[in-house]
Jmol script that loads the backbone (N, CA, C; Angstrom):
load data "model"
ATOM      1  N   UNK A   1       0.836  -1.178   0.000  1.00  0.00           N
ATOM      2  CA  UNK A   1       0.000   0.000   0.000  1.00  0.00           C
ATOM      3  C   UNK A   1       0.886   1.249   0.000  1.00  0.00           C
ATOM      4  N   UNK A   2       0.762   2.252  -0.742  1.00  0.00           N
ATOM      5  CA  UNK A   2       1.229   3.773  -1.296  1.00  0.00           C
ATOM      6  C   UNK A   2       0.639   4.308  -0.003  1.00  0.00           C
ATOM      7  N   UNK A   3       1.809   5.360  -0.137  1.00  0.00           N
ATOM      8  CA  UNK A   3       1.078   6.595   1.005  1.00  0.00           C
ATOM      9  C   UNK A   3       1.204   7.936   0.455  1.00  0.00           C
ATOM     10  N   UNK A   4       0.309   8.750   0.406  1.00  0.00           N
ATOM     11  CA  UNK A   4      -0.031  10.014  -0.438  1.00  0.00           C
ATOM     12  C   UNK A   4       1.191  11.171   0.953  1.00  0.00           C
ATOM     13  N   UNK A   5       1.442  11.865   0.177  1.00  0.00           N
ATOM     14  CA  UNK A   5       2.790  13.265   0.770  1.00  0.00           C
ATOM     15  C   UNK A   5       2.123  13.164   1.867  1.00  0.00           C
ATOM     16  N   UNK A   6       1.004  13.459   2.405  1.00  0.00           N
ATOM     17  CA  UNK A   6       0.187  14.382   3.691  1.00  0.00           C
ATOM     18  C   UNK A   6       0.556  12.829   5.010  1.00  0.00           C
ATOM     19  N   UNK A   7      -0.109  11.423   4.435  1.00  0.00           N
ATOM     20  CA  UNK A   7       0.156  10.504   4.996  1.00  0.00           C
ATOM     21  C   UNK A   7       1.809   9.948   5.329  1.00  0.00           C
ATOM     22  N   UNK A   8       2.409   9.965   4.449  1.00  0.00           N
ATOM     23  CA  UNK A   8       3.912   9.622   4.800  1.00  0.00           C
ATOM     24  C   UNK A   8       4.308  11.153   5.955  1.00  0.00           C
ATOM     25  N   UNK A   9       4.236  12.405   5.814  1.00  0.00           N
ATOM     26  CA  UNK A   9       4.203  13.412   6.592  1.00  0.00           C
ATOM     27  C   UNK A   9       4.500  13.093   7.913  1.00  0.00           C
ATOM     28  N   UNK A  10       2.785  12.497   8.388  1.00  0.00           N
ATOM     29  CA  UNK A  10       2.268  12.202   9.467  1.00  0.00           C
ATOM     30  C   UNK A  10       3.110  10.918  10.301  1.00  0.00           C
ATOM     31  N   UNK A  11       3.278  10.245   9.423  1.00  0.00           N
ATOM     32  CA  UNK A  11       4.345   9.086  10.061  1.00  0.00           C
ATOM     33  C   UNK A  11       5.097   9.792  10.825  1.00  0.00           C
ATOM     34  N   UNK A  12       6.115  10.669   9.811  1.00  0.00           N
ATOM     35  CA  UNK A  12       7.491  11.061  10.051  1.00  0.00           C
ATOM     36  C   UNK A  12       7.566  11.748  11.161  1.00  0.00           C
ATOM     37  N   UNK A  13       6.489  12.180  11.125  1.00  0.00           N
ATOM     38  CA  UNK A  13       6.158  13.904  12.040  1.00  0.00           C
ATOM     39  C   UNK A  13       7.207  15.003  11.401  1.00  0.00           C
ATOM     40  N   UNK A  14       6.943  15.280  10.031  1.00  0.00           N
ATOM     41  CA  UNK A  14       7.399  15.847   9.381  1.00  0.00           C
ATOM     42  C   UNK A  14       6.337  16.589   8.454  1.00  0.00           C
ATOM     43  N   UNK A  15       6.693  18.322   7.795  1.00  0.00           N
ATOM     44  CA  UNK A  15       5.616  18.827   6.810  1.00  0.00           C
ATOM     45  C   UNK A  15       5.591  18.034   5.680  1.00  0.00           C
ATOM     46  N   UNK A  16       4.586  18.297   4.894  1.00  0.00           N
ATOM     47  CA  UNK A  16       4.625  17.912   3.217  1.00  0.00           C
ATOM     48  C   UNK A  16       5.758  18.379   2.509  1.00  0.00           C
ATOM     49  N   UNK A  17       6.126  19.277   2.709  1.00  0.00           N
ATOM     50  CA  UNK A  17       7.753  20.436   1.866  1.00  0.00           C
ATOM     51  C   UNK A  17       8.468  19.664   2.626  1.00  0.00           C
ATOM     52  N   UNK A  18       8.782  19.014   4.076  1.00  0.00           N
ATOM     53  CA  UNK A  18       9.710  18.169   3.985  1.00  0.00           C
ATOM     54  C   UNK A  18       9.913  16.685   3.266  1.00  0.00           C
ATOM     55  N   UNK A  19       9.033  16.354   3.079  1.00  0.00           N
ATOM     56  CA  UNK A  19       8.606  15.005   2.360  1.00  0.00           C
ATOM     57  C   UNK A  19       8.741  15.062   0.866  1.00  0.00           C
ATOM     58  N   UNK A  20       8.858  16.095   0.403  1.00  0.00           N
ATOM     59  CA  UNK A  20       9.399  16.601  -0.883  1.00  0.00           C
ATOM     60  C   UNK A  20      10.594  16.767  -1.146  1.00  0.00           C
ATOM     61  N   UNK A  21      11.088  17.034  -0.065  1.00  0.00           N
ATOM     62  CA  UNK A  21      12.800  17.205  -0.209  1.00  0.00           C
ATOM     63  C   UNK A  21      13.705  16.520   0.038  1.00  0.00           C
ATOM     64  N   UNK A  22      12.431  15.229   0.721  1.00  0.00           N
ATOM     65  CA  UNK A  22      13.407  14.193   0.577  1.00  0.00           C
ATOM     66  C   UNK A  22      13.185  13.374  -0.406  1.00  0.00           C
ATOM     67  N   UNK A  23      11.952  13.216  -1.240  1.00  0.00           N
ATOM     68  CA  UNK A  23      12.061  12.901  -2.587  1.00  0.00           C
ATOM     69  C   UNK A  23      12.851  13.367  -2.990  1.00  0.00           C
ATOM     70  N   UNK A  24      12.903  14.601  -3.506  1.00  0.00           N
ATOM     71  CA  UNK A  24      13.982  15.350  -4.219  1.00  0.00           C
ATOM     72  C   UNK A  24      15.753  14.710  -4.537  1.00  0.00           C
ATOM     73  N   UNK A  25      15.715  14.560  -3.093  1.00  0.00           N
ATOM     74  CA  UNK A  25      16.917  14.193  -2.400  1.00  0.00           C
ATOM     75  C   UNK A  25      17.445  12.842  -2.650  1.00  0.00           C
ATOM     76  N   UNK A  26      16.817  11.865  -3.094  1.00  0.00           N
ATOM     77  CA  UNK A  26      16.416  10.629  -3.314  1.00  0.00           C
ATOM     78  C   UNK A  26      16.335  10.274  -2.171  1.00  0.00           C
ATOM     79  N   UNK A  27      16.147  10.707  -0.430  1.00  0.00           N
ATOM     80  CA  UNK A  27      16.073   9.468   0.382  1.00  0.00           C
ATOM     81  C   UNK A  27      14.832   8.550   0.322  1.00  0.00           C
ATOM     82  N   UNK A  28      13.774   9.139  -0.048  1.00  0.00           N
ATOM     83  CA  UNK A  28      12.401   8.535  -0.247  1.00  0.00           C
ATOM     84  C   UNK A  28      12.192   8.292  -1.607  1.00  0.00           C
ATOM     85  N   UNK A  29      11.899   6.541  -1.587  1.00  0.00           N
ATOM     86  CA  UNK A  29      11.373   6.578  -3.121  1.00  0.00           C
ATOM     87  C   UNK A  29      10.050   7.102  -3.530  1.00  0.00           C
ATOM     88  N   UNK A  30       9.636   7.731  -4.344  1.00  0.00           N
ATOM     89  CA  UNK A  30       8.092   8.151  -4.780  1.00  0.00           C
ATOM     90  C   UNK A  30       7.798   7.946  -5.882  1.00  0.00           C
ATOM     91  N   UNK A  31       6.672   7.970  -6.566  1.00  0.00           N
ATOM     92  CA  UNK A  31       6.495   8.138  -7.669  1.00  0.00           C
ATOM     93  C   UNK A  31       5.432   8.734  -7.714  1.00  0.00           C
ATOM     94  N   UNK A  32       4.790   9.456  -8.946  1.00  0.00           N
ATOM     95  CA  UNK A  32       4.013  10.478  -9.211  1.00  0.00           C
ATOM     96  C   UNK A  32       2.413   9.888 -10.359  1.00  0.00           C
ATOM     97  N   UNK A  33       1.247   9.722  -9.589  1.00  0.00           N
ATOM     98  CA  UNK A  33       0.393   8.801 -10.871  1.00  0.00           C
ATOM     99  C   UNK A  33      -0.509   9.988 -10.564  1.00  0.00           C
ATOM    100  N   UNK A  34      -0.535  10.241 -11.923  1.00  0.00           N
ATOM    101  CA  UNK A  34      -2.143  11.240 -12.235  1.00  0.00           C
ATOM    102  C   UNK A  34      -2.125  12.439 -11.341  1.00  0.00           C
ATOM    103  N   UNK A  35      -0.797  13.051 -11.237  1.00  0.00           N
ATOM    104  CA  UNK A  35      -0.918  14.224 -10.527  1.00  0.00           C
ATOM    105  C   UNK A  35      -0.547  14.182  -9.056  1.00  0.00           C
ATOM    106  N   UNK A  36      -0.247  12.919  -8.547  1.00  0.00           N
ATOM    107  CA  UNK A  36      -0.486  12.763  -6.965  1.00  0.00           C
ATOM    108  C   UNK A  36       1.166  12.031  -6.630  1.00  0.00           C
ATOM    109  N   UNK A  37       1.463  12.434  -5.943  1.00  0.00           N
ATOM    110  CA  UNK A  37       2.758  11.662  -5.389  1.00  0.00           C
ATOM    111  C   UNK A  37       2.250  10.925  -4.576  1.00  0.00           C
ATOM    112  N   UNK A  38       2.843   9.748  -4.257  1.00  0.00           N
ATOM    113  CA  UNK A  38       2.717   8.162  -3.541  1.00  0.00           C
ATOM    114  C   UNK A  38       4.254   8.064  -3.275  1.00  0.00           C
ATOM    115  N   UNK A  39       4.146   7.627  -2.171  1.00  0.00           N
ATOM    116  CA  UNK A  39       5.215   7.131  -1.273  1.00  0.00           C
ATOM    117  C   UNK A  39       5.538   5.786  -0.943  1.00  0.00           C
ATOM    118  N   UNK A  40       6.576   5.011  -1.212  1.00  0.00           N
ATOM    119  CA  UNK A  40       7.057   3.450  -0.730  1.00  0.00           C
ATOM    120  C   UNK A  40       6.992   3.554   0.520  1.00  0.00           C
ATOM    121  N   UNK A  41       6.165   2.680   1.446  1.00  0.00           N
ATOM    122  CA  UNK A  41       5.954   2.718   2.936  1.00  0.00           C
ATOM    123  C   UNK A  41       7.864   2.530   3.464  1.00  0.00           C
ATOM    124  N   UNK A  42       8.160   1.448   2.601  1.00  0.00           N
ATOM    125  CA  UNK A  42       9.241   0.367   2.825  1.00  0.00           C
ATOM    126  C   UNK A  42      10.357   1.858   3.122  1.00  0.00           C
ATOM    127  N   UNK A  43      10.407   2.790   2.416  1.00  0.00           N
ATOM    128  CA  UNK A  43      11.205   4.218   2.433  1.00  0.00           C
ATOM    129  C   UNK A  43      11.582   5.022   3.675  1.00  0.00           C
ATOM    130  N   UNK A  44       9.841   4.531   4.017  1.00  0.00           N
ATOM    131  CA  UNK A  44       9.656   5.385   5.346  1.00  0.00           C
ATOM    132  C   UNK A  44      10.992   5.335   6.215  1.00  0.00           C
ATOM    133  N   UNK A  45      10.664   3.597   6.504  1.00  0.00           N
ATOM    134  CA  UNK A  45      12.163   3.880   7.869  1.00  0.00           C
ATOM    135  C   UNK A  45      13.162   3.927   7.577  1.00  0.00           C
ATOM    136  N   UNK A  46      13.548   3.997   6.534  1.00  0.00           N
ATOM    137  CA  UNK A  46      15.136   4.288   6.207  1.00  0.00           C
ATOM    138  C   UNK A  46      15.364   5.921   6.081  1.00  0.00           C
ATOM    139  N   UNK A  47      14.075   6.702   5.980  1.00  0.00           N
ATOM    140  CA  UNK A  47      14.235   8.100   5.901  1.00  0.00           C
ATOM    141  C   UNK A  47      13.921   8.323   7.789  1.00  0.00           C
ATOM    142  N   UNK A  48      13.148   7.856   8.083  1.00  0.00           N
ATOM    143  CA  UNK A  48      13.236   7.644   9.959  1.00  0.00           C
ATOM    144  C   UNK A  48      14.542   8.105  10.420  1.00  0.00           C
ATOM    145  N   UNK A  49      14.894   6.675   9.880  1.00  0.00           N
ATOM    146  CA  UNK A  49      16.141   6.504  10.911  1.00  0.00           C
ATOM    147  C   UNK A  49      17.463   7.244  10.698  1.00  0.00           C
ATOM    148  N   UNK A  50      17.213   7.501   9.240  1.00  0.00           N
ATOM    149  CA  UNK A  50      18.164   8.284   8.864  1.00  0.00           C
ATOM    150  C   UNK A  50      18.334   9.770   9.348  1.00  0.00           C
ATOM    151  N   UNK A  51      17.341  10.643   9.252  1.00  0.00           N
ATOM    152  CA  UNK A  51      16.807  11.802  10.445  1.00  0.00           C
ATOM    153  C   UNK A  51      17.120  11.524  11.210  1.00  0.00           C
ATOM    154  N   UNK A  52      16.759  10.505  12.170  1.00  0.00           N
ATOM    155  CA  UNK A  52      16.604  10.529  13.397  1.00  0.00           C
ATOM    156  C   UNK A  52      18.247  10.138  14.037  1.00  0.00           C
ATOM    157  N   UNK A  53      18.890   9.699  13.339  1.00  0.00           N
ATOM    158  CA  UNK A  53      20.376   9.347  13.614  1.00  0.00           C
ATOM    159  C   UNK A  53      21.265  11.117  13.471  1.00  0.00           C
ATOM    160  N   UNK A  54      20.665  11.539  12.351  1.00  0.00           N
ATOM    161  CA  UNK A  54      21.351  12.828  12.412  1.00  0.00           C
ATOM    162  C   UNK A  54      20.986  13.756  13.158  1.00  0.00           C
ATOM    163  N   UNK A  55      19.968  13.892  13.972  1.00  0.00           N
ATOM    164  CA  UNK A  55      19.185  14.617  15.045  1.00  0.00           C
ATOM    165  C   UNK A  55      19.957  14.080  16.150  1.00  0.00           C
ATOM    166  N   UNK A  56      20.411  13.338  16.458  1.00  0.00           N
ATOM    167  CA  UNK A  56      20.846  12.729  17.651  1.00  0.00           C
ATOM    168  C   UNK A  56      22.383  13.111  17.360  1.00  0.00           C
ATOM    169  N   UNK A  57      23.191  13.261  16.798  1.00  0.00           N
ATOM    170  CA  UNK A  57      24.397  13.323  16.244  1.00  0.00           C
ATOM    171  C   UNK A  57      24.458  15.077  16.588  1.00  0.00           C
ATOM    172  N   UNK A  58      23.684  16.067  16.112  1.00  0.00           N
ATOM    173  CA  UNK A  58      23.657  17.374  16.498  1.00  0.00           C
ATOM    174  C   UNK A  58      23.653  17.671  17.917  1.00  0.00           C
ATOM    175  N   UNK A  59      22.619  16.832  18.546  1.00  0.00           N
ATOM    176  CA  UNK A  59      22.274  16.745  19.899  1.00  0.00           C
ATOM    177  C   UNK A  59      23.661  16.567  20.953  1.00  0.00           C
ATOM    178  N   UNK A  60      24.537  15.292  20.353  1.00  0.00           N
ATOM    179  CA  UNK A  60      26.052  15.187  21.134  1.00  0.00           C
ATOM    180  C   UNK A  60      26.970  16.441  20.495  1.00  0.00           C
ATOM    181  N   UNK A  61      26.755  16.719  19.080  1.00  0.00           N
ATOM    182  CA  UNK A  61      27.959  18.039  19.074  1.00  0.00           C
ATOM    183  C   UNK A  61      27.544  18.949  19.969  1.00  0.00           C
ATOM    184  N   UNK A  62      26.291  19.413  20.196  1.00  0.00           N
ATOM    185  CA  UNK A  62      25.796  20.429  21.260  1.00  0.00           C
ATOM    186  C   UNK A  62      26.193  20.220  22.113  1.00  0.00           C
ATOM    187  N   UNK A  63      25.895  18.883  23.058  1.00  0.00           N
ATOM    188  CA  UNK A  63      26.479  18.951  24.455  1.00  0.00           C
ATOM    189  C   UNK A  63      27.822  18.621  24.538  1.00  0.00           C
ATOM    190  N   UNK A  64      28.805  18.293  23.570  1.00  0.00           N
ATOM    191  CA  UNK A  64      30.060  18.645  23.480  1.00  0.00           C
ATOM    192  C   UNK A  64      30.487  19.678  23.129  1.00  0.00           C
ATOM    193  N   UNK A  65      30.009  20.744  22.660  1.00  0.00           N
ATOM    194  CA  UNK A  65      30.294  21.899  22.525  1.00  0.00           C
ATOM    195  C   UNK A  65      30.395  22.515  23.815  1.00  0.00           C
ATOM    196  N   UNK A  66      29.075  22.315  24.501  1.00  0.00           N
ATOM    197  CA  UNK A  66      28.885  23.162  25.405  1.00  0.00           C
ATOM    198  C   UNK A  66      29.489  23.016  26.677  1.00  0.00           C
ATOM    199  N   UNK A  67      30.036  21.642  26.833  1.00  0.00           N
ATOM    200  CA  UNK A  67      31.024  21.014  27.948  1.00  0.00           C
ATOM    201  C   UNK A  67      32.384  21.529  27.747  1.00  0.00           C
ATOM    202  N   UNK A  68      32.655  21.864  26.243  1.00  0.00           N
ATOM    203  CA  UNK A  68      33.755  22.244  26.336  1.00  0.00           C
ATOM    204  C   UNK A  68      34.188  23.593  26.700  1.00  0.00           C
ATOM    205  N   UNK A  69      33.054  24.294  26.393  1.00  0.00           N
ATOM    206  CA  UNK A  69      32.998  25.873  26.506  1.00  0.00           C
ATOM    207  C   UNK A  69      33.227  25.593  28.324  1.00  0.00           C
ATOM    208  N   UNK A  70      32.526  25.624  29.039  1.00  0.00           N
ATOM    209  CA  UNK A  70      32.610  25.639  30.498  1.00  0.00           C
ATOM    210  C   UNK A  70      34.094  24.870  30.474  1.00  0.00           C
ATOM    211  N   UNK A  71      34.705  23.777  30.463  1.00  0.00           N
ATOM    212  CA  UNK A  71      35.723  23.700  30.613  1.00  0.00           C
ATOM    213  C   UNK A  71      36.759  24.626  30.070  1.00  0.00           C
ATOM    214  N   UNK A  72      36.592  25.208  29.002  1.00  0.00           N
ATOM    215  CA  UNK A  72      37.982  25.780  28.086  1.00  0.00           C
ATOM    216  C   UNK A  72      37.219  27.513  28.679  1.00  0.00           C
ATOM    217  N   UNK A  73      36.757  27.097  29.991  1.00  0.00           N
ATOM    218  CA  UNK A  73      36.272  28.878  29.820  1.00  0.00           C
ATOM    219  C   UNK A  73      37.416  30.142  29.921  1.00  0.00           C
ATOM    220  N   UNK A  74      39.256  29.621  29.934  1.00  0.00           N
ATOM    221  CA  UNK A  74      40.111  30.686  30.262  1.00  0.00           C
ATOM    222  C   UNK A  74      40.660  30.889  31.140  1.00  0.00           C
ATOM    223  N   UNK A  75      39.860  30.165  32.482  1.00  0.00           N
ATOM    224  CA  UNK A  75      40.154  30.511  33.429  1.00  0.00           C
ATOM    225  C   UNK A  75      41.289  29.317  33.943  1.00  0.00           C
ATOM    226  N   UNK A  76      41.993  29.738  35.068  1.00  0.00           N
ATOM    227  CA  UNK A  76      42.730  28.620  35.582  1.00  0.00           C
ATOM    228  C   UNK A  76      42.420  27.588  36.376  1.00  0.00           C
ATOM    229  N   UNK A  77      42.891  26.540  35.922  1.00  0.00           N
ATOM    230  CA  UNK A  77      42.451  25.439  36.288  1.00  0.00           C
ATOM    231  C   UNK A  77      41.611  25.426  37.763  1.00  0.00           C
ATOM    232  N   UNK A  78      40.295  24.887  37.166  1.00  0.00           N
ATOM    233  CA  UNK A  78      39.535  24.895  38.408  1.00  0.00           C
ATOM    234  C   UNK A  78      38.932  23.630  38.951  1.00  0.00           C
ATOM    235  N   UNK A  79      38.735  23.521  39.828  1.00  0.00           N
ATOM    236  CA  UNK A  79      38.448  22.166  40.849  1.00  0.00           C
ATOM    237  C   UNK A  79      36.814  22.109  40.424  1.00  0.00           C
ATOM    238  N   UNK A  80      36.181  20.790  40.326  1.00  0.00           N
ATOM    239  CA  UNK A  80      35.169  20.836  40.033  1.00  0.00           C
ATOM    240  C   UNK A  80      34.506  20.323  41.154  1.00  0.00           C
ATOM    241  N   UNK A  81      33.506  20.775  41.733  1.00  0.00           N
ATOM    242  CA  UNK A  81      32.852  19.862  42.969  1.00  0.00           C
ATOM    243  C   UNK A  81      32.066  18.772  42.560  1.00  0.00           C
ATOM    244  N   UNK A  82      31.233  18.037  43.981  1.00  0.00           N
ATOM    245  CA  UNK A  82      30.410  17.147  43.166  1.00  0.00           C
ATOM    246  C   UNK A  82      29.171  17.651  42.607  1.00  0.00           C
ATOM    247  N   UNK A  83      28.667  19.073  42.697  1.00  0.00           N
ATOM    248  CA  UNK A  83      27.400  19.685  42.606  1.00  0.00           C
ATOM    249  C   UNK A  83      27.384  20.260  40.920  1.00  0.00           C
ATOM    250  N   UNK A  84      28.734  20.022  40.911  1.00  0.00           N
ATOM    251  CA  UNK A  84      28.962  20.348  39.422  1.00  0.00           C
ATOM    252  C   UNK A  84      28.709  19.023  38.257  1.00  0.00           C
ATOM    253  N   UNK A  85      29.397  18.259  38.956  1.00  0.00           N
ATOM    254  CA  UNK A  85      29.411  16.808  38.443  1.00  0.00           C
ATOM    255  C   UNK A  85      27.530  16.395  38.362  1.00  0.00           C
ATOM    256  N   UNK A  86      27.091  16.125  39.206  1.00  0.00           N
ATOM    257  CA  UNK A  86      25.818  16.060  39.779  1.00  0.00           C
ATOM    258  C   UNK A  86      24.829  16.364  38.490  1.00  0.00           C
ATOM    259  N   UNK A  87      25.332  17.693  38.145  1.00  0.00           N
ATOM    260  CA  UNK A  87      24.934  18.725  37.691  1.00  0.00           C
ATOM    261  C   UNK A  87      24.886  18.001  36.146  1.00  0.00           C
ATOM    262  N   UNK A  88      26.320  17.739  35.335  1.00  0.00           N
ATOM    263  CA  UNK A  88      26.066  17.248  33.905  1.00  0.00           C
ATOM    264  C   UNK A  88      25.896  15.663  33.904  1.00  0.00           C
ATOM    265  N   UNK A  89      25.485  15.139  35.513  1.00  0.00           N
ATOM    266  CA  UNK A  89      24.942  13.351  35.144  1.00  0.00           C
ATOM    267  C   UNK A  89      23.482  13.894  34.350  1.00  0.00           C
ATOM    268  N   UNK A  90      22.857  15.323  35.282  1.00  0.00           N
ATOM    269  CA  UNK A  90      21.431  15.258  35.282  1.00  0.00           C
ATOM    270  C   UNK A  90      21.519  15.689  33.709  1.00  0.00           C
ATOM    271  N   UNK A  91      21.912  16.605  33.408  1.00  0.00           N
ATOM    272  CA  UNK A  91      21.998  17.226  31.827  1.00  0.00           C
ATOM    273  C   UNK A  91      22.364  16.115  30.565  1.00  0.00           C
ATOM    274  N   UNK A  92      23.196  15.658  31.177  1.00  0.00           N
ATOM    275  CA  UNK A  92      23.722  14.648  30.140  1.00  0.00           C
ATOM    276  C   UNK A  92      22.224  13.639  29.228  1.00  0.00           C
ATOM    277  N   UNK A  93      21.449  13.262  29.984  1.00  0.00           N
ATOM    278  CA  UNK A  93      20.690  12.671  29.426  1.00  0.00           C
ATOM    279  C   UNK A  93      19.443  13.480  28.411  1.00  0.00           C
ATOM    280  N   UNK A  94      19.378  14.668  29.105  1.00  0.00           N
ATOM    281  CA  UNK A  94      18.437  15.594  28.253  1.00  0.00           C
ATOM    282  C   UNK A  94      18.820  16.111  27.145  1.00  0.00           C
ATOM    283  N   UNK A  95      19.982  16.056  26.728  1.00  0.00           N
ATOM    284  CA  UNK A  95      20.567  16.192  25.678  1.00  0.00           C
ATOM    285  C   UNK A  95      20.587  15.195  24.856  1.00  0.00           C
ATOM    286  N   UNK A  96      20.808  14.488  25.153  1.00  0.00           N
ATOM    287  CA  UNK A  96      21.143  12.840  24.377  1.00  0.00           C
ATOM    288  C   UNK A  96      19.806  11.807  23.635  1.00  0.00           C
TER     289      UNK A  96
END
end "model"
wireframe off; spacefill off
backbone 0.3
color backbone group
């Protein structure tokens, strides 16, 4: 069974203009009958996971960015307590 732009969308939790661009893009196979684009279900999760791997990949440069900034802040070497530590167990996961 085909899934029309609006339906593959909804899977993804993605707009229609994104679902186009990943046609475009070739990650999604489509094809076009009588005016209407249709979507390979089978597409879906390989465009999923594929998003969803690079969403998660931004997510660790962020919180490596931002670990590094507080560490590399300039200052001289500073002692970290445990309230600090404490501090990026709790963060660590909201990022990730």
């Amino acid at each position: 069974m085909e899934l029309t732009l609006k339906e593959a969308a909804q899977r993804l939790g993605r707009s229609v203009r994104q679902i186009r661009y990943l046609i475009e893009q070739g990650r999604l196979k489509a094809h076009k009958r009588g005016g209407v684009w249709f979507v390979d279900p089978a597409t879906l999760r390989e465009g999923e996971a594929e998003g969803h791997t690079q969403a998660q990949a931004r997510r660790h440069a962020r919180l490596r960015d931002a670990v590094e900034e507080v560490l590399d802040a300039g200052q001289p070497q500073r002692r970290y307590s445990l309230r600090d530590l404490k501090a990026f167990q709790i963060a660590g996961p909201l990022y990730t």
